[in-house]
Structures are given as structure tokens and as C-alpha cells.
PQR file of N, CA, C, O and H, with PARSE charges and radii, in Angstrom:
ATOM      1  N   UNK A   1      -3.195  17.862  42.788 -0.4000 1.5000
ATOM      2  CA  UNK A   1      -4.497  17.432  43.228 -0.0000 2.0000
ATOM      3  C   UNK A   1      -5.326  17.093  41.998  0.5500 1.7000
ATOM      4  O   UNK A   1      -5.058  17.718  40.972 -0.5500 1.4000
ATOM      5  N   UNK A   2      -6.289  16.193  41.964 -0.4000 1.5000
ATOM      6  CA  UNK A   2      -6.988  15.635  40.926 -0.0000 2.0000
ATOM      7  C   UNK A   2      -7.930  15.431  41.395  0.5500 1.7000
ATOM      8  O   UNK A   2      -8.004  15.156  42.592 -0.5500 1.4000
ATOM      9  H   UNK A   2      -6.507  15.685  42.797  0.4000 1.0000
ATOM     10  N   UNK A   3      -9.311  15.519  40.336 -0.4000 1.5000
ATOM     11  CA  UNK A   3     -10.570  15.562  41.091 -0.0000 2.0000
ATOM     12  C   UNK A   3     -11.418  15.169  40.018  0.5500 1.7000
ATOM     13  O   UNK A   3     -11.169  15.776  38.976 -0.5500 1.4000
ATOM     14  H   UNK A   3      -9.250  15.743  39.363  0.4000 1.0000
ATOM     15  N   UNK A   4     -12.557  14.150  39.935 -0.4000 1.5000
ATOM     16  CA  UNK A   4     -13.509  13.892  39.250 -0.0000 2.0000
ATOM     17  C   UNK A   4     -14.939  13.420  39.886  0.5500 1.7000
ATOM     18  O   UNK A   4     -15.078  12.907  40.996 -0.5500 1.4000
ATOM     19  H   UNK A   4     -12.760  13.657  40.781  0.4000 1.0000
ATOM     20  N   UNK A   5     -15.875  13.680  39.029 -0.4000 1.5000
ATOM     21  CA  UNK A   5     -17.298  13.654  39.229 -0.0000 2.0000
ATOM     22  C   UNK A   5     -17.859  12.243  39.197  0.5500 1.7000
ATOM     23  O   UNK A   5     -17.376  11.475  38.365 -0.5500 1.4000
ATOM     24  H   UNK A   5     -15.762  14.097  38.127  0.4000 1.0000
ATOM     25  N   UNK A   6     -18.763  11.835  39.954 -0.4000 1.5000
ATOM     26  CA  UNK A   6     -19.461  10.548  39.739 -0.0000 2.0000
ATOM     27  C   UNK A   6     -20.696  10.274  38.770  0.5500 1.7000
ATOM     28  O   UNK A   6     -21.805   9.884  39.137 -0.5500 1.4000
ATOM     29  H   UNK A   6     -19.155  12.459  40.630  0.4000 1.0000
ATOM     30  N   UNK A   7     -20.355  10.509  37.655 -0.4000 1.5000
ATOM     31  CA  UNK A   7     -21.748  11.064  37.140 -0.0000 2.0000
ATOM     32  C   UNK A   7     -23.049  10.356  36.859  0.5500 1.7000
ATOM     33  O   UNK A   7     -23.933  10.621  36.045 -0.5500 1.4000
ATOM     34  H   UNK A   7     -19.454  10.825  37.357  0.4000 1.0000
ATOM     35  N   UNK A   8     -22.888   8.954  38.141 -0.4000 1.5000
ATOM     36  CA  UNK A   8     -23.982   7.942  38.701 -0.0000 2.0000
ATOM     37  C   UNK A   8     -24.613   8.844  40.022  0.5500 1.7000
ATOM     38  O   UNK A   8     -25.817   8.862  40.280 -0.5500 1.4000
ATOM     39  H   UNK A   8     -22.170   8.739  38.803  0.4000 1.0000
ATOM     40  N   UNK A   9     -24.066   9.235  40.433 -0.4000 1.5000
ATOM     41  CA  UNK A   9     -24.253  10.357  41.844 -0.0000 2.0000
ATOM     42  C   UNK A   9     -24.488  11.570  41.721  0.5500 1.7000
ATOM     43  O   UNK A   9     -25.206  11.838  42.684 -0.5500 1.4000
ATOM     44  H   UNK A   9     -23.089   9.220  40.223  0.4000 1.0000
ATOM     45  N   UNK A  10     -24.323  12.514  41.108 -0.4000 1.5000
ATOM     46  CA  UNK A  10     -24.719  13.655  40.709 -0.0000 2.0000
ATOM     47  C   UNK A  10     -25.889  13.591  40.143  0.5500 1.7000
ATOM     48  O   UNK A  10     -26.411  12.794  39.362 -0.5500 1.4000
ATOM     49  H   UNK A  10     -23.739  12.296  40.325  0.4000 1.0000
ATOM     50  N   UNK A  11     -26.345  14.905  40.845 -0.4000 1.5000
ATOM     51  CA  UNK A  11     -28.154  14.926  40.359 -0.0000 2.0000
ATOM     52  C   UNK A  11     -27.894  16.248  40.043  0.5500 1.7000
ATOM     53  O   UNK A  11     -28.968  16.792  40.302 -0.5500 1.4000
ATOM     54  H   UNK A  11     -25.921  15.552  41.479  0.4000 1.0000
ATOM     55  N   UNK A  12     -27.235  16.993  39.697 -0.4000 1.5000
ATOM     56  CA  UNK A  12     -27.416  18.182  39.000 -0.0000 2.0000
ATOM     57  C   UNK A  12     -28.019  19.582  40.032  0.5500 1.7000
ATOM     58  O   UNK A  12     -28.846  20.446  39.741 -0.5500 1.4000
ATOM     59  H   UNK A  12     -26.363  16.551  39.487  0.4000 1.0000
ATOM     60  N   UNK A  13     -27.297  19.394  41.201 -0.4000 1.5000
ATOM     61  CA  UNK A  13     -27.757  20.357  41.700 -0.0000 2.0000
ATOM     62  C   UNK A  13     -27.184  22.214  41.731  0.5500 1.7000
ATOM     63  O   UNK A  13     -27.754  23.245  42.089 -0.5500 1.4000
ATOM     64  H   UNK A  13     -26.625  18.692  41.438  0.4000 1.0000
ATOM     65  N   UNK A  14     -25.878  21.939  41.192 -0.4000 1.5000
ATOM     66  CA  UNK A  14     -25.148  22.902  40.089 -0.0000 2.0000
ATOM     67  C   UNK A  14     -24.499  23.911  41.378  0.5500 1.7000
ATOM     68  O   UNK A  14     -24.370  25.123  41.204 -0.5500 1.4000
ATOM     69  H   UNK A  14     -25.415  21.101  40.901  0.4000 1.0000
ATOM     70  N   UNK A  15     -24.120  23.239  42.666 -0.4000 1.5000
ATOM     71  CA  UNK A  15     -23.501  24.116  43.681 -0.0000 2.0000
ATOM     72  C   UNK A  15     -21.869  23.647  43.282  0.5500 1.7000
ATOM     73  O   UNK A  15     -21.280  24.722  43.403 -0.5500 1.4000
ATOM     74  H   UNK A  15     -24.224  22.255  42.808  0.4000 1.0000
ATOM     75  N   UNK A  16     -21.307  23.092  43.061 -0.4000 1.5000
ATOM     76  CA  UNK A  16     -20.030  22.843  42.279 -0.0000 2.0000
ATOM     77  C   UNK A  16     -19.613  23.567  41.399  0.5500 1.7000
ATOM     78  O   UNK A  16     -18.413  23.842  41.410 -0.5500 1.4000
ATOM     79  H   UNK A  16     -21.785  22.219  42.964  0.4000 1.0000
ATOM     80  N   UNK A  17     -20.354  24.028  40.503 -0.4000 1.5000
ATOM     81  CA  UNK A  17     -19.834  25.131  39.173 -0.0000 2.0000
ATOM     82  C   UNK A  17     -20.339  25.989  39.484  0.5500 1.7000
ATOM     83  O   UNK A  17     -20.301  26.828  38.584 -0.5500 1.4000
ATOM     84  H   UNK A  17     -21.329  23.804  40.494  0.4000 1.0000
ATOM     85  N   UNK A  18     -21.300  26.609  41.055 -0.4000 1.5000
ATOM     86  CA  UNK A  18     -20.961  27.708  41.495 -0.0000 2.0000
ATOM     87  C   UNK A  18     -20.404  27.892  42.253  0.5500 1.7000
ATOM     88  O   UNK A  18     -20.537  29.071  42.582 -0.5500 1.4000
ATOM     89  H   UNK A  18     -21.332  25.928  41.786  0.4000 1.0000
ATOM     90  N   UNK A  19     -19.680  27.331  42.906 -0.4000 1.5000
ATOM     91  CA  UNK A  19     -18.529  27.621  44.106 -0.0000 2.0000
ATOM     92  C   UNK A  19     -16.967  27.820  43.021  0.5500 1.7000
ATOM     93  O   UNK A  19     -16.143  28.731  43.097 -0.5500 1.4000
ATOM     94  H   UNK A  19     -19.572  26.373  42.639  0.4000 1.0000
ATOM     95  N   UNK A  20     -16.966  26.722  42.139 -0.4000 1.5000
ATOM     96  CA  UNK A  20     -16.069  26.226  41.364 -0.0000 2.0000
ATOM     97  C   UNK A  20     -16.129  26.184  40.040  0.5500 1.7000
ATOM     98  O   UNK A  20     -16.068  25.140  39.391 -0.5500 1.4000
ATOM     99  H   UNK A  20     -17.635  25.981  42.077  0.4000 1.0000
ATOM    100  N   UNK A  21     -16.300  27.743  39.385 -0.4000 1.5000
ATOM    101  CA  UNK A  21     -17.064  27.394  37.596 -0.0000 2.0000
ATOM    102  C   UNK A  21     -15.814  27.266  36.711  0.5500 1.7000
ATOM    103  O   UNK A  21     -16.012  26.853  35.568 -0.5500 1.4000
ATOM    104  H   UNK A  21     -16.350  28.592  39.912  0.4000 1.0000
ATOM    105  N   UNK A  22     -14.469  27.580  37.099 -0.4000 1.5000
ATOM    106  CA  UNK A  22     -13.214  27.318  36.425 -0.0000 2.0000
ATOM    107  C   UNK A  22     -12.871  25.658  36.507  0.5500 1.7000
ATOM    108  O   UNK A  22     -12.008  25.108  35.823 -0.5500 1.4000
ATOM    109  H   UNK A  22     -14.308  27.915  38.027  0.4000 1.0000
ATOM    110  N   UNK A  23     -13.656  25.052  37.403 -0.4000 1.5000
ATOM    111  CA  UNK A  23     -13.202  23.987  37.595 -0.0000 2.0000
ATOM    112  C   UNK A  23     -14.520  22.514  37.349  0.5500 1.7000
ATOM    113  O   UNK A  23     -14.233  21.324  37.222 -0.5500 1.4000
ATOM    114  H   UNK A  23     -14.357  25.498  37.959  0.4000 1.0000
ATOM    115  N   UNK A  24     -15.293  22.854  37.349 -0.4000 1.5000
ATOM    116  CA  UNK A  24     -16.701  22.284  36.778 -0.0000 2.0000
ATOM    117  C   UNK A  24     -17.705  22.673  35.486  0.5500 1.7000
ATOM    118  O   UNK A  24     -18.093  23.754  35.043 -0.5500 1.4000
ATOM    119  H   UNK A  24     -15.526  23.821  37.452  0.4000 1.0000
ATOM    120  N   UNK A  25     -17.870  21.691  35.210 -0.4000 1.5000
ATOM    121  CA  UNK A  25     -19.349  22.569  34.082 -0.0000 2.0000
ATOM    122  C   UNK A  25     -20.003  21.397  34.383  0.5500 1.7000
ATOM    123  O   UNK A  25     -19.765  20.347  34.979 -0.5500 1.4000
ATOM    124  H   UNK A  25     -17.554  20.813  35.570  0.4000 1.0000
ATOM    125  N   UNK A  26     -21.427  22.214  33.431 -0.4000 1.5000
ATOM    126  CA  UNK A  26     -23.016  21.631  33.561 -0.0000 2.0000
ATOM    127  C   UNK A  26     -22.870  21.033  32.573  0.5500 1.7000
ATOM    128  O   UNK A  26     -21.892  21.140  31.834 -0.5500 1.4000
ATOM    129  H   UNK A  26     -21.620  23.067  32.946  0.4000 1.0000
ATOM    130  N   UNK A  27     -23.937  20.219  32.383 -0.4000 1.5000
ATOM    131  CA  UNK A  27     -24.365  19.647  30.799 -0.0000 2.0000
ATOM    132  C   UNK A  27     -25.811  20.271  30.691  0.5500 1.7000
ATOM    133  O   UNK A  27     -26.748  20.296  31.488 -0.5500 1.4000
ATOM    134  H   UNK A  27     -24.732  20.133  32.984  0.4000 1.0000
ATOM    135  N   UNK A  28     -25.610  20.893  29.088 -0.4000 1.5000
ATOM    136  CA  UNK A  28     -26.922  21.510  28.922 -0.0000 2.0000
ATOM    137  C   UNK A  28     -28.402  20.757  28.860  0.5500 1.7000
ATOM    138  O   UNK A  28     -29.574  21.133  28.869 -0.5500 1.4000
ATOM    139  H   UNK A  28     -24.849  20.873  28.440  0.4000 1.0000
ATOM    140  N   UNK A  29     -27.687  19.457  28.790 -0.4000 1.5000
ATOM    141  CA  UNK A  29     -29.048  18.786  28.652 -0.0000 2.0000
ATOM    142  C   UNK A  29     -29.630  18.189  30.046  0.5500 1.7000
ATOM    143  O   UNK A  29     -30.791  17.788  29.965 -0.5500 1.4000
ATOM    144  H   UNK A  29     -26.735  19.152  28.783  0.4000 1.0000
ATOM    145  N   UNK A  30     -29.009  18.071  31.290 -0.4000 1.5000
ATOM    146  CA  UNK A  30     -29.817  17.387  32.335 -0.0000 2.0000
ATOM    147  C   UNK A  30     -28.965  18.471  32.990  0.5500 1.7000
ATOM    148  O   UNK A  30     -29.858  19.318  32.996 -0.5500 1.4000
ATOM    149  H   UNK A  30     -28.066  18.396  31.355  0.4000 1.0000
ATOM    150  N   UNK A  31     -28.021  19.044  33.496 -0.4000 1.5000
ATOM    151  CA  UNK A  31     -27.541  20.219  33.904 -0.0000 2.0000
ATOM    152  C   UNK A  31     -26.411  19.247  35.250  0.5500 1.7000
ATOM    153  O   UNK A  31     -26.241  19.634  36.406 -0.5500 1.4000
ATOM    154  H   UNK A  31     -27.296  18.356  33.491  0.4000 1.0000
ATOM    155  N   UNK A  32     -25.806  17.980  34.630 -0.4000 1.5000
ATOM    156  CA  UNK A  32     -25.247  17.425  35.648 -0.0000 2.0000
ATOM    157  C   UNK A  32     -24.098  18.082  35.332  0.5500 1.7000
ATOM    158  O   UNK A  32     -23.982  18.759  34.310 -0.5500 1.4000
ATOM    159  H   UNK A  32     -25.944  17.666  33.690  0.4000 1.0000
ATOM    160  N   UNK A  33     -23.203  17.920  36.180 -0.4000 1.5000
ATOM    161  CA  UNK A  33     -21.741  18.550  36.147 -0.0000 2.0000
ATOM    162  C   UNK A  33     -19.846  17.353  36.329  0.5500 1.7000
ATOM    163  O   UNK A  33     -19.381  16.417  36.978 -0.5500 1.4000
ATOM    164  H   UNK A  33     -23.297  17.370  37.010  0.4000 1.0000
ATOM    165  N   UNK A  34     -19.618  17.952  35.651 -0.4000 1.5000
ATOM    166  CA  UNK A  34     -18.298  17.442  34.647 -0.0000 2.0000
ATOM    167  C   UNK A  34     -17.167  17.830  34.831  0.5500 1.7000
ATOM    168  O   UNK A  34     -17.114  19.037  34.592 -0.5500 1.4000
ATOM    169  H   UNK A  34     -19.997  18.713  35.123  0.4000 1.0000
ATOM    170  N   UNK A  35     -16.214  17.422  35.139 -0.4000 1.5000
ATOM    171  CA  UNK A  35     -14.674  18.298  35.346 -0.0000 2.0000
ATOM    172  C   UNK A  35     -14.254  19.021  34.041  0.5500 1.7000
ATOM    173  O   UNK A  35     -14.235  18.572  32.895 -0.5500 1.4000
ATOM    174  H   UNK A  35     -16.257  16.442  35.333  0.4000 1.0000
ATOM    175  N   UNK A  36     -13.960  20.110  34.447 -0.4000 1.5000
ATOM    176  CA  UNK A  36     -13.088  20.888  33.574 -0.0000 2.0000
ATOM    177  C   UNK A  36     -11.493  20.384  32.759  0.5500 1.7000
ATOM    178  O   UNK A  36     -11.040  20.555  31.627 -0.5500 1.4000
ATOM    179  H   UNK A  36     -13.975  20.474  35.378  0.4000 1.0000
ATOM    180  N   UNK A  37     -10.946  19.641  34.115 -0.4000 1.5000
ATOM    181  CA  UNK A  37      -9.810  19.233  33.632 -0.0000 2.0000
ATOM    182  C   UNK A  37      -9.587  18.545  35.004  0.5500 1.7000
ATOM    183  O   UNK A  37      -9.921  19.141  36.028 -0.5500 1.4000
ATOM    184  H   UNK A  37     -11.314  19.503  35.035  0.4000 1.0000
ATOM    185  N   UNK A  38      -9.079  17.410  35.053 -0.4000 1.5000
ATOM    186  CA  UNK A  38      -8.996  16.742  36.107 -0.0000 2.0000
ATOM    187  C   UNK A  38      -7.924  17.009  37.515  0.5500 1.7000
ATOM    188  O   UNK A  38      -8.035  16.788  38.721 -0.5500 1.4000
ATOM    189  H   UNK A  38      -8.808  16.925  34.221  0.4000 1.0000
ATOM    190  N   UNK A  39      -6.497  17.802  36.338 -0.4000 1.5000
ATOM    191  CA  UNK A  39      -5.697  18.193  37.229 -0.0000 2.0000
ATOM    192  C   UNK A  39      -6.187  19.762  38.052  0.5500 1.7000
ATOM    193  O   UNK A  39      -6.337  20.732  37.309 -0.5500 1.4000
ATOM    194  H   UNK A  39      -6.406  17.982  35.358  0.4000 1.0000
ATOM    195  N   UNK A  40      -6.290  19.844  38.724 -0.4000 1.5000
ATOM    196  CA  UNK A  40      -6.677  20.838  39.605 -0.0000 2.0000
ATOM    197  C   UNK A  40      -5.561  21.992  39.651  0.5500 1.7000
ATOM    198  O   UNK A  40      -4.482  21.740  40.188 -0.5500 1.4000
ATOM    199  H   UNK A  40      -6.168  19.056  39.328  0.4000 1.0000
ATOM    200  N   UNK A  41      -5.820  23.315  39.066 -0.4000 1.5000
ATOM    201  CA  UNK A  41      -4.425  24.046  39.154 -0.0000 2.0000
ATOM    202  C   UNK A  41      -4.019  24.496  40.679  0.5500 1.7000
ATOM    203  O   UNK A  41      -5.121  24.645  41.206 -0.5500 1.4000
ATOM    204  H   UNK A  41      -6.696  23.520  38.630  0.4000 1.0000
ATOM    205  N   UNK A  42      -3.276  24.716  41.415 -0.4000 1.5000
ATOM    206  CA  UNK A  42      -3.272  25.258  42.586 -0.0000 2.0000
ATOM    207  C   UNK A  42      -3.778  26.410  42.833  0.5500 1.7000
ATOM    208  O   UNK A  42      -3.559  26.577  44.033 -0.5500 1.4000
ATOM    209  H   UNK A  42      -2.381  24.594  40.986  0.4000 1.0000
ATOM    210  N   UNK A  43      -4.395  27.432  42.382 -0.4000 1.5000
ATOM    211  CA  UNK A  43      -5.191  28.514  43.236 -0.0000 2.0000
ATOM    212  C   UNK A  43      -6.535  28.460  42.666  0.5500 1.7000
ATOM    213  O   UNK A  43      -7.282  29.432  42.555 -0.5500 1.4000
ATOM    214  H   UNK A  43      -4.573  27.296  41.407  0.4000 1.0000
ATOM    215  N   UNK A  44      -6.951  26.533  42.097 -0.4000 1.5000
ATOM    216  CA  UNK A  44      -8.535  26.476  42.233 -0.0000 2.0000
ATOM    217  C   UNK A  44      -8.452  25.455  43.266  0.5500 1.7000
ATOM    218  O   UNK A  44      -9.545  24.986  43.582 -0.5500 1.4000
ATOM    219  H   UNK A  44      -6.344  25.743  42.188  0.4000 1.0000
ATOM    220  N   UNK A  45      -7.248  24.906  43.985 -0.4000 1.5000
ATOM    221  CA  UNK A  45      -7.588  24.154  45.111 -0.0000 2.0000
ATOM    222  C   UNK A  45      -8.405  24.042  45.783  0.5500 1.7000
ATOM    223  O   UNK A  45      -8.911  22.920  45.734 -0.5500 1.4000
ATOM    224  H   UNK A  45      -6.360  25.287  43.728  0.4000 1.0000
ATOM    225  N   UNK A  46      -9.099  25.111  46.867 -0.4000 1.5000
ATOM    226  CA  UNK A  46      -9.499  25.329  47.988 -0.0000 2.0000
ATOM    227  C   UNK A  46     -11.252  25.601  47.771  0.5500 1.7000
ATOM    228  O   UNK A  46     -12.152  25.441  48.595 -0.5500 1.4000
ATOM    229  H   UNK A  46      -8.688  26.022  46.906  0.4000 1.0000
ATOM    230  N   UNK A  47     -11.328  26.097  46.248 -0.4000 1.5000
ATOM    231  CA  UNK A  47     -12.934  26.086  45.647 -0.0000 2.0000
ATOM    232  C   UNK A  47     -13.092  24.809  45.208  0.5500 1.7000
ATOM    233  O   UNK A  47     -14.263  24.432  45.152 -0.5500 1.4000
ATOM    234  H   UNK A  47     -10.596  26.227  45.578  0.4000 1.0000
ATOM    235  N   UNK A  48     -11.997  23.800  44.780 -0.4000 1.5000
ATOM    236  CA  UNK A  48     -12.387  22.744  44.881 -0.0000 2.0000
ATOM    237  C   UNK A  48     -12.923  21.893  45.970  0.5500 1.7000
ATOM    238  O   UNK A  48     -13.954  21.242  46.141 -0.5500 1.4000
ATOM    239  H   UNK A  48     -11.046  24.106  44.825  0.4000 1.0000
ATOM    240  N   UNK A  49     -11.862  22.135  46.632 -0.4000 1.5000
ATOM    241  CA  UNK A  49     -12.507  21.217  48.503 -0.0000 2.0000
ATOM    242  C   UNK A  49     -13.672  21.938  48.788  0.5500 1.7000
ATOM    243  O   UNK A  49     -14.659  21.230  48.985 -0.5500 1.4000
ATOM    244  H   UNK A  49     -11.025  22.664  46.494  0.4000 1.0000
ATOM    245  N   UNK A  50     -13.822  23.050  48.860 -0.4000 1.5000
ATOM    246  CA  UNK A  50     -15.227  23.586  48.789 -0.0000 2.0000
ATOM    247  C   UNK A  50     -16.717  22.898  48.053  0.5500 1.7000
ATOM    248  O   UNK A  50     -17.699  22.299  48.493 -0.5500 1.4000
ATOM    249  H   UNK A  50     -13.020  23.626  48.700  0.4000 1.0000
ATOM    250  N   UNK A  51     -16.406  23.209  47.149 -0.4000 1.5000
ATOM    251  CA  UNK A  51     -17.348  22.450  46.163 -0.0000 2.0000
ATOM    252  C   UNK A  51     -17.665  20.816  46.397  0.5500 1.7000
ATOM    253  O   UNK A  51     -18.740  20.254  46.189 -0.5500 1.4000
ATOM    254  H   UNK A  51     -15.608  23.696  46.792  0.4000 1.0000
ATOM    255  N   UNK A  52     -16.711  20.357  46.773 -0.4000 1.5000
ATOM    256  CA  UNK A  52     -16.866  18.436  47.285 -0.0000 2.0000
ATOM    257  C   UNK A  52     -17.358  18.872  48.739  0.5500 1.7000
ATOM    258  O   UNK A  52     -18.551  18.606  48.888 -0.5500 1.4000
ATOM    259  H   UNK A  52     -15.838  20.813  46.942  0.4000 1.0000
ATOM    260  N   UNK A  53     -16.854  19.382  49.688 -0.4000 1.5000
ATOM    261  CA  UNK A  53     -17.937  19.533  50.202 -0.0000 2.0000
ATOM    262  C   UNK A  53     -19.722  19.942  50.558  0.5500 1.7000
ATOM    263  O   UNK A  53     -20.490  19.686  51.486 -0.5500 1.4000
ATOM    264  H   UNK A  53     -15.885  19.599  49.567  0.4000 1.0000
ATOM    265  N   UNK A  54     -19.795  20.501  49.598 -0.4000 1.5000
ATOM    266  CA  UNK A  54     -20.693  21.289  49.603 -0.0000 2.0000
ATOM    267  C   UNK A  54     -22.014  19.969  48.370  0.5500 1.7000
ATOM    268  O   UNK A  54     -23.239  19.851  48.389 -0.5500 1.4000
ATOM    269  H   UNK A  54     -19.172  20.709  48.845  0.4000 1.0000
ATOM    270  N   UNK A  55     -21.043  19.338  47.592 -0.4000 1.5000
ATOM    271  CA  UNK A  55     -22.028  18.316  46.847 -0.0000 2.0000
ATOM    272  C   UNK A  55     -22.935  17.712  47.721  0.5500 1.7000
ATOM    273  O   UNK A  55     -22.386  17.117  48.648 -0.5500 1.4000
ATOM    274  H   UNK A  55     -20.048  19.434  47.577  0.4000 1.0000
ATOM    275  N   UNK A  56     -24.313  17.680  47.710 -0.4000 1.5000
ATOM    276  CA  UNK A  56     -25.174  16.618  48.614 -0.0000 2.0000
ATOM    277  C   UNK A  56     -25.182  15.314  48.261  0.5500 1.7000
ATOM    278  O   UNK A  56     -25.905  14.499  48.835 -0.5500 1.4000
ATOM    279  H   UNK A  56     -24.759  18.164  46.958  0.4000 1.0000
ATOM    280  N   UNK A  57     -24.559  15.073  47.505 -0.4000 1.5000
ATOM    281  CA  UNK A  57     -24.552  13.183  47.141 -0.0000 2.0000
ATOM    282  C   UNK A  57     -23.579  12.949  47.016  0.5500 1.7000
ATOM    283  O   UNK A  57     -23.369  11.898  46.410 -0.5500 1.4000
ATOM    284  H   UNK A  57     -23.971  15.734  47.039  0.4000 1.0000
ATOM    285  N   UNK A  58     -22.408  13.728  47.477 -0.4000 1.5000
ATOM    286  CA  UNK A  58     -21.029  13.352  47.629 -0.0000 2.0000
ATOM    287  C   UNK A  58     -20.653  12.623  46.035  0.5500 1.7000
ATOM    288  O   UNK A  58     -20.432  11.478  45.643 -0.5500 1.4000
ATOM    289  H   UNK A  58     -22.578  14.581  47.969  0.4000 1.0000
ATOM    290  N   UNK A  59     -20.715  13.820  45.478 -0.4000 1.5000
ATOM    291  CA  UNK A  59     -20.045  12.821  43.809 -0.0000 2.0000
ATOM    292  C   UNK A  59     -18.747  13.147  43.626  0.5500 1.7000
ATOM    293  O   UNK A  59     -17.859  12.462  43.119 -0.5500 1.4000
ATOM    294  H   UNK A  59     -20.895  14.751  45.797  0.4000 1.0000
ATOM    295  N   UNK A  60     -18.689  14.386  44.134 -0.4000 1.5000
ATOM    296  CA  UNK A  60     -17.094  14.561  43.848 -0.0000 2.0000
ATOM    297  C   UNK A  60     -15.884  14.265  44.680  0.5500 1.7000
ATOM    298  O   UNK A  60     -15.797  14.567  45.870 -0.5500 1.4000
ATOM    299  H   UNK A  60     -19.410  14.942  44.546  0.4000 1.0000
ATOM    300  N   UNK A  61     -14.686  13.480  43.784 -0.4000 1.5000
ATOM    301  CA  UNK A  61     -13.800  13.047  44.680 -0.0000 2.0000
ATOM    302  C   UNK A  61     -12.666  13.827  44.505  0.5500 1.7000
ATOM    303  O   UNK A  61     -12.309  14.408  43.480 -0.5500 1.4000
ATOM    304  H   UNK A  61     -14.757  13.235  42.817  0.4000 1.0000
ATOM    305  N   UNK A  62     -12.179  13.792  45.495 -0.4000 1.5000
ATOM    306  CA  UNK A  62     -10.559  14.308  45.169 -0.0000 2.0000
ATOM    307  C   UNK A  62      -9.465  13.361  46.025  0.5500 1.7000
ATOM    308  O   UNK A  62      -9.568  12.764  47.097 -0.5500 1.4000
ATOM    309  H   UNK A  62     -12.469  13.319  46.327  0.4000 1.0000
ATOM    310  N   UNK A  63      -8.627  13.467  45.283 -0.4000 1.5000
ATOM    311  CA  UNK A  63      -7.379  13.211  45.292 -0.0000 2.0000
ATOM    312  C   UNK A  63      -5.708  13.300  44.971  0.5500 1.7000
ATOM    313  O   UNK A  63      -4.937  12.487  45.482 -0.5500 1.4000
ATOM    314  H   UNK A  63      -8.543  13.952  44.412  0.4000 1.0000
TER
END
């Protein structure tokens, strides 16, 4: 599974790197959020689908 951020769409609302902080970070300067690593390990799967759901501007994709 592979997953990245839109970082035209993200407004920094930082529910992604708390559902998912092994698998997202912030930027200290506007506090938008960034993949960790794109490949998704399998037992951060499911905090991933979590976290894309949970984005309100739908930035994060997976695939």
C-alpha cells in the first residue's frame, strides 16, 4: 500500500499524524503534513485508511 499527501489540499489540520504519527508528520512552519515514507508498512495500514478518512479536504490518497 502507498500513500501520499496533497500538499495543495491540506490545510494543516494535524488529524492524520494523530491517528497516524508513524506514518505522517507536520511541518513546523505552517503545521501541514507530509508522508513519512510512502510505502505503508502493514500494521500502519488500517491508521492509515483511518487517517484518509478522517482528512477534511480529502488530501490524502492511497493506493
Amino acid at each position: 500500500m502507498k500513500v501520499q499527501v496533497d500538499a495543495a489540499r491540506c490545510q494543516g489540520h494535524t488529524l492524520c499524524a494523530m491517528i497516524a504519527p508513524d506514518s505522517f508528520e507536520l511541518d513546523d512552519i505552517d503545521g501541514h503534513s507530509s508522508v513519512v515514507d510512502p510505502d505503508v508498512p502493514a500494521d500502519q495500514e488500517e491508521k492509515v485508511r483511518e487517517a484518509a478518512r478522517s482528512c477534511p479536504e480529502r488530501a490524502i490518497t492511497i493506493s
